[in-house]
C-alpha positions as CSV (number, residue, x, y, z in Angstrom):
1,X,42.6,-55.1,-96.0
2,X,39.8,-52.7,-94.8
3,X,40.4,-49.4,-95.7
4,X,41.4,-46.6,-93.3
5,X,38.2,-44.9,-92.2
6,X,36.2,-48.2,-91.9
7,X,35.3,-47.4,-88.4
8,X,35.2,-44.3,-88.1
9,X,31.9,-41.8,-88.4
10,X,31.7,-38.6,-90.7
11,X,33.5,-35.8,-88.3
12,X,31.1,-34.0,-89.5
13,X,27.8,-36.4,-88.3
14,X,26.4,-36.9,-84.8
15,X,24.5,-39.5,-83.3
16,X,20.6,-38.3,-83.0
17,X,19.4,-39.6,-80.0
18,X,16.0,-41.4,-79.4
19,X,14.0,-42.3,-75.7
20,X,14.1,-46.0,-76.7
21,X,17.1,-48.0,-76.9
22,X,18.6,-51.6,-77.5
23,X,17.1,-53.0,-73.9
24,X,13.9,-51.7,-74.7
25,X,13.7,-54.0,-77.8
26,X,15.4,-56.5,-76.1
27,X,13.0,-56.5,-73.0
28,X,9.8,-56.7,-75.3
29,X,11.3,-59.6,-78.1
30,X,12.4,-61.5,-74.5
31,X,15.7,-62.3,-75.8
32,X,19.2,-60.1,-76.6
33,X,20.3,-59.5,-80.0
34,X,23.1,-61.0,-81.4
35,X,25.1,-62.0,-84.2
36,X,26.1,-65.5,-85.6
37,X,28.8,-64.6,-88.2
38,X,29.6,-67.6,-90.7
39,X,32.3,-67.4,-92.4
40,X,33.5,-70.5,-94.7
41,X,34.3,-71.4,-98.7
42,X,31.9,-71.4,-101.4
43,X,30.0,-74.7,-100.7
44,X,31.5,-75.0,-97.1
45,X,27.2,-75.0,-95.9
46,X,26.7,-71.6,-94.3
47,X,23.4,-71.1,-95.5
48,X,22.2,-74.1,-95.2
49,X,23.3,-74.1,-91.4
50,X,21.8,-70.3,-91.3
51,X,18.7,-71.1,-92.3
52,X,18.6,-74.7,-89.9
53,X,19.4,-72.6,-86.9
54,X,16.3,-69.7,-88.2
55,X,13.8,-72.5,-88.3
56,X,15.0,-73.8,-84.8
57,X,15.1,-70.5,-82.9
58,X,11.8,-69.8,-84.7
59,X,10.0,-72.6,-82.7
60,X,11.0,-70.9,-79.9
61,X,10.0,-67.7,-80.6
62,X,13.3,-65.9,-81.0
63,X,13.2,-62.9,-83.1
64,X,15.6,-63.9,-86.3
65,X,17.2,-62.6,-89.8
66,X,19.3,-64.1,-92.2
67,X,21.6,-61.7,-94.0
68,X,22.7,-64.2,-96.9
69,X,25.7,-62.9,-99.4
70,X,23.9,-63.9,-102.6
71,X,20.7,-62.6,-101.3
72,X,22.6,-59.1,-100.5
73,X,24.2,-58.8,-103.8
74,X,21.0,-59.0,-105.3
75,X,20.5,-55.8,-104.0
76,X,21.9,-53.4,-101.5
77,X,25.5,-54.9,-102.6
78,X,24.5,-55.1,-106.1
79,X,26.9,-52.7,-107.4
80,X,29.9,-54.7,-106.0
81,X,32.2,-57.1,-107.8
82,X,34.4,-59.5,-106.4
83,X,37.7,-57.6,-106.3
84,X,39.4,-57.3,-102.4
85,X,38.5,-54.1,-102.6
86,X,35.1,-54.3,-103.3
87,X,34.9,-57.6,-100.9
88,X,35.7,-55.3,-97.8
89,X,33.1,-52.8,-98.9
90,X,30.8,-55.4,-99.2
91,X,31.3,-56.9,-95.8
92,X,31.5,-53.3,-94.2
93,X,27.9,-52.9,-95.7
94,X,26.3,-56.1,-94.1
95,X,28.5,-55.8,-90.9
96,X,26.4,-52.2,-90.2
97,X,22.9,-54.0,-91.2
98,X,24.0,-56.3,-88.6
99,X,24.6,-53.8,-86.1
100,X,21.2,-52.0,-86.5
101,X,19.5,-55.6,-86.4
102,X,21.4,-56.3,-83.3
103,X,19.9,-52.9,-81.7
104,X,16.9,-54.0,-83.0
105,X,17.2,-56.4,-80.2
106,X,17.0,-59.8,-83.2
107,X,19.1,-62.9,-83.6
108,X,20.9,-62.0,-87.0
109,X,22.4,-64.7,-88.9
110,X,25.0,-63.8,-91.3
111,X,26.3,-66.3,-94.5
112,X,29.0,-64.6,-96.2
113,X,32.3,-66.0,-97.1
114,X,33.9,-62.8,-96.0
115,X,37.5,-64.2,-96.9
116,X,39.8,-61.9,-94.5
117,X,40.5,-62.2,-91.2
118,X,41.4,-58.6,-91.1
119,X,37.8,-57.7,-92.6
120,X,36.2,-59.8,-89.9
121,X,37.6,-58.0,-87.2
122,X,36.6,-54.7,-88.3
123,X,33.1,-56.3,-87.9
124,X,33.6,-58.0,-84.6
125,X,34.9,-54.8,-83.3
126,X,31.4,-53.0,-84.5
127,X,29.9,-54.9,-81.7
128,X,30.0,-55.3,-77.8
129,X,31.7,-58.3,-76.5
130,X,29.9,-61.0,-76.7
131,X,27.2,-59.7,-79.4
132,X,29.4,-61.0,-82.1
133,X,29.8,-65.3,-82.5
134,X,32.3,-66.1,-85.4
135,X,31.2,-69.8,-86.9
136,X,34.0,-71.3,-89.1
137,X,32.1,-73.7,-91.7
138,X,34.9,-75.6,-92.6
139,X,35.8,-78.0,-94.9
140,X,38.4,-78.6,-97.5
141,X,38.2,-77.3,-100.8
142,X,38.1,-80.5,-102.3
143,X,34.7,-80.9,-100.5
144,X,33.4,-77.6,-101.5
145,X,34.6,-78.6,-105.5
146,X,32.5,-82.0,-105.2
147,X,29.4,-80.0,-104.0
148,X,29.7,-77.5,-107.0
149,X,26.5,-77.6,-107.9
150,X,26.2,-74.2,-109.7
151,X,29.3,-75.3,-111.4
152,X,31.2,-71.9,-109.8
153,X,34.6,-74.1,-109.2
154,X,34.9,-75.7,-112.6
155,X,34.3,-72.4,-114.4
156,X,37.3,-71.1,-112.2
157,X,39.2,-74.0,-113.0
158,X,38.9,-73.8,-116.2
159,X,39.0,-69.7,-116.6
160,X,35.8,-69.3,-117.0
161,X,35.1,-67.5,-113.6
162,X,37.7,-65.3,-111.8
163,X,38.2,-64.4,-108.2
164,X,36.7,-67.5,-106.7
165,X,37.8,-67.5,-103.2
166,X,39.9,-70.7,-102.7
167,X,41.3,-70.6,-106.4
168,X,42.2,-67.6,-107.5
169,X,41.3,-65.5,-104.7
170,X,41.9,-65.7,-100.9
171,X,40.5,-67.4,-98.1
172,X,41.9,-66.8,-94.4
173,X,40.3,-69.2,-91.9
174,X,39.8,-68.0,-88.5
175,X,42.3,-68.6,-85.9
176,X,40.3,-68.7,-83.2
177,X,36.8,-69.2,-83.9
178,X,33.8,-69.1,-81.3
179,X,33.0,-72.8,-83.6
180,X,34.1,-74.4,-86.0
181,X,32.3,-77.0,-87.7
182,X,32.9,-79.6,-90.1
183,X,30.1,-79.9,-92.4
184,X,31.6,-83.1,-94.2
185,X,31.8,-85.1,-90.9
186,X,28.7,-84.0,-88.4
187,X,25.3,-83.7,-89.7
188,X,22.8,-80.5,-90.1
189,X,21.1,-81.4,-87.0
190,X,24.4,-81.9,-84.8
191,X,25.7,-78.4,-86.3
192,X,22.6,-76.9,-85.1
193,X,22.9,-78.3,-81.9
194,X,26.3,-77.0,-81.3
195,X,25.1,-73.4,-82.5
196,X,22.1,-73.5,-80.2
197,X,24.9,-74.3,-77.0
198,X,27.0,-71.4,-78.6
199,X,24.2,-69.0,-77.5
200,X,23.5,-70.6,-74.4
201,X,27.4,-70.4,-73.2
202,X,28.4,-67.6,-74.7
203,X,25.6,-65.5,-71.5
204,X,22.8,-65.2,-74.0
205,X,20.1,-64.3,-71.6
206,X,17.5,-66.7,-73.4
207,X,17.4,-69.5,-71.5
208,X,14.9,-71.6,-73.2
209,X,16.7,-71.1,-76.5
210,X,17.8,-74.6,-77.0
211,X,14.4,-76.3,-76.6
212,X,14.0,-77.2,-80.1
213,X,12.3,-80.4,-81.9
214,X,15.0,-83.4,-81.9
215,X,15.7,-84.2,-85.7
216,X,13.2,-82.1,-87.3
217,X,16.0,-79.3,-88.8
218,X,15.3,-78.9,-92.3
219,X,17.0,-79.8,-95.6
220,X,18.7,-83.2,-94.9
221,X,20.5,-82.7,-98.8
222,X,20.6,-79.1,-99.0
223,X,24.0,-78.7,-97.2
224,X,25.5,-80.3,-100.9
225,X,24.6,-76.9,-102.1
226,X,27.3,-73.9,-102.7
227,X,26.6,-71.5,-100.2
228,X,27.7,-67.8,-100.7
């Protein structure tokens, strides 16, 4: 569970106030900020889809980051472990990098497991409605085992490795998702697709945004990968 003052400001600190704001950006990028927020098992493909859906708003010339949980942990996050406690810090870390990338006016594409629902809201409610997309990457764990290929699930099963989430740790699926996509049963490119109509349906005020190259999304294996 979050802890108590997760979204609440420092009594103590006020906003400083600055002539340009969020419309600003988003008038000069051409496109609204946003955040796509997938959430999924080890191995479930949220990277893999994150970094499909960069290269295809990149053709268009949307204004995109990827905030990746192995990438994070490597170094603003870096003096987390994997306890619940330090799980909720770390998703209370990137869900503010998020937020200023949003006011940034940018497309930010988030891959973290983030395993609790109640963690997730606290993020969702950061943002106005609408700014923030929840993507379930979901597929069964037996799926995410087979495509071990850092070997992260048999060093669980065997003790090796604790707090895995979906062995000895947690994982709470959305209940209601903005998608949800089956990575074992549609392929990169039809993911992809269905991400690109999320934005479109969900107002994004970018109407060219799903204009991209038919069949040309990249990594055709890489979604066999573990994904943080």
């Amino acid at each position: 569970m979050p802890p108590a003052d997760f979204r609440h400001a420092q009594p103590a600190v006020a906003a400083q106030p600055y002539t340009l704001v969020r419309e600003n950006r988003e008038q000069l990028g051409g496109h609204r900020g946003r955040v796509v927020w997938f959430t999924g098992l080890s191995g479930a493909g949220k990277s893999t889809l994150a970094n499909a859906l960069e290269v295809a708003l990149h053709r268009v010339q949307k204004r995109t980051y990827v905030l990746d949980g192995d990438n994070i942990r490597r170094g603003l996050c870096k003096d987390l472990g994997f306890s619940d406690a330090d799980r909720v810090e770390n998703m209370r870390r990137v869900a503010e990098v998020a937020r200023l990338f949003v006011d940034a006016g940018v497309l930010v594409l988030v891959a973290f497991i983030s395993p609790f629902r109640a963690e997730r809201q606290a993020a969702r409610e950061l943002f106005a409605p609408g700014d923030f997309l929840e993507v379930f990457v979901d597929v069964p764990l037996a799926v995410a085992e087979q495509r071990d290929t850092k070997g992260l699930y048999q060093k669980a099963r065997s003790g090796a490795l604790s707090h895995l989430t979906g062995i000895d740790s947690p994982y709470e699926p959305p209940l209601a998702p903005d998608l949800a996509l089956r990575t074992d049963r549609i392929s990169i490119d039809a993911c992809v697709d269905r991400l690109l109509a999320l934005l479109e349906t969900s107002q994004d005020a970018t109407a060219p945004i799903a204009q991209h190259a038919a069949g040309t999304h990249p990594g055709p294996a890489a979604i066999h990968a573990p994904q943080p």
